[in-house]
N, C-alpha and C positions, 0 to 999 in steps of 0.2 A: 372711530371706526378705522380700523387698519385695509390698508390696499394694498392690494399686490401688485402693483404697479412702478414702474419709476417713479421717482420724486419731481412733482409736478410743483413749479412755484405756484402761488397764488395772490401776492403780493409782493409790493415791495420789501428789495433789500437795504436793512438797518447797519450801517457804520456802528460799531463798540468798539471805540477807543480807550480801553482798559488800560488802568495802570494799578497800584496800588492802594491807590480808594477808591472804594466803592462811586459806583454812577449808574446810571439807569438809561433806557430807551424805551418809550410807549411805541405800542407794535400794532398794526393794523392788519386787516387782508381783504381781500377782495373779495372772497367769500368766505362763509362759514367753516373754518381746519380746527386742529391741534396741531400739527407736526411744525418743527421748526428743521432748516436745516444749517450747520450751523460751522462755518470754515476761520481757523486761524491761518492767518497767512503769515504771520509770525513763525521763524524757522529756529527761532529760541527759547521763547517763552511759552510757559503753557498759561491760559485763561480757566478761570471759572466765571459760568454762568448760569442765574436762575433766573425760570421765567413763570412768574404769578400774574394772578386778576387784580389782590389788592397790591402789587408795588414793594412789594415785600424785599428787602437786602440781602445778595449774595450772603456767604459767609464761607471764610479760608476753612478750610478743613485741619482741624486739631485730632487730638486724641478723646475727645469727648463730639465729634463731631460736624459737620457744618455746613450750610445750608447752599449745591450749587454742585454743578456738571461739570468735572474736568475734560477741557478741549486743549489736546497737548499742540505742541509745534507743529504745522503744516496739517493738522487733522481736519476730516472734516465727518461730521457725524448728524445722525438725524435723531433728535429724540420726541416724544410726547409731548404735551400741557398742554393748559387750558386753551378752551377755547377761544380764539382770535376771530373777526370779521367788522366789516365796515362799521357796525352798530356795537361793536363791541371789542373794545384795547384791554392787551394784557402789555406786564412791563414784563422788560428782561434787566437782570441788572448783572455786572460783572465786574470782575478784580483779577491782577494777577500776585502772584506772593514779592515778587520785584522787577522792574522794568515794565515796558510795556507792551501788547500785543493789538492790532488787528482783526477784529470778530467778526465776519457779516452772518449777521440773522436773515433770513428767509419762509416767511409762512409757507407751508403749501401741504402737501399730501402725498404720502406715499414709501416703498421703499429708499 
């Protein structure tokens, strides 16, 4: 469900220390969201990351495709998935195409 509201956390924030292979983070929240929000502090590299229920692997984007949210240098964006909460972790996983970047994940809710 979408709010009109500022972006409320709801949980802890998750360290993704991304580099060029793949890794992952199991995600929790405090209550029941989908919204992640989602910052590289990274002022050179851009990140991708996906966030599933089963654990499922980033994947670099080709010409055929691939599986994961570009978060450029210094951006910070909020997007959808799966549901998170106490009783229930979804993974996030993430890569950069080289070097490394900085990602905090954030469950919560909202614009």
């Amino acid at each position: 469900m979408a709010n009109n509201i500022p972006f409320q956390p709801m949980g802890k924030t998750y360290l993704a220390n991304a580099s060029s292979s793949a890794n992952s983070v199991t995600l929790t929240a405090d209550s029941p969201v989908n919204q992640y929000l989602l910052q590289n502090l990274s002022n050179s590299t851009s990140g991708f990351v996906r966030i599933t229920s089963d654990g499922a692997n980033v994947a670099l984007p080709t010409s055929s495709g691939g599986y994961g949210v570009p978060v450029l240098p210094s951006e910070t964006l909020i997007i959808t998935g799966p549901q998170v909460s106490p009783t229930k972790n979804a993974v996030a996983s993430f890569i950069t195409i080289s070097g490394t970047a900085s990602i905090y994940i954030t469950p919560g809710e909202g614009l």
